[in-house]
C-alpha positions as CSV (number, residue, x, y, z in Angstrom):
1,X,101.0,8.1,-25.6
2,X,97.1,8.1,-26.0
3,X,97.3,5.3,-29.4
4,X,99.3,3.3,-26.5
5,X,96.8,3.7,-23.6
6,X,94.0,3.1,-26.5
7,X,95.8,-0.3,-27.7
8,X,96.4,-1.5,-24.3
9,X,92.7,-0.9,-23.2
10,X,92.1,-2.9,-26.7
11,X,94.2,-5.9,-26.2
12,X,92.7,-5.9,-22.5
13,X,89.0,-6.0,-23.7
14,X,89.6,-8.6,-26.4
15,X,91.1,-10.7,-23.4
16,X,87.9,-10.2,-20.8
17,X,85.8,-11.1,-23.9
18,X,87.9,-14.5,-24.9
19,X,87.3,-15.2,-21.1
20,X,84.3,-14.5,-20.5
21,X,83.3,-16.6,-24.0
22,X,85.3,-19.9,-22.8
């Protein structure tokens, strides 16, 4: 439950970062 929350929050940060670098 806690690797899935922790992958999630992951995935979620690597996508504010690709946005925030375009």
């Amino acid at each position: 439950m806690f690797q899935l929350a922790l992958s999630q929050m992951v995935e979620w940060a690597q996508s504010c970062f690709a946005t925030t670098l375009i």
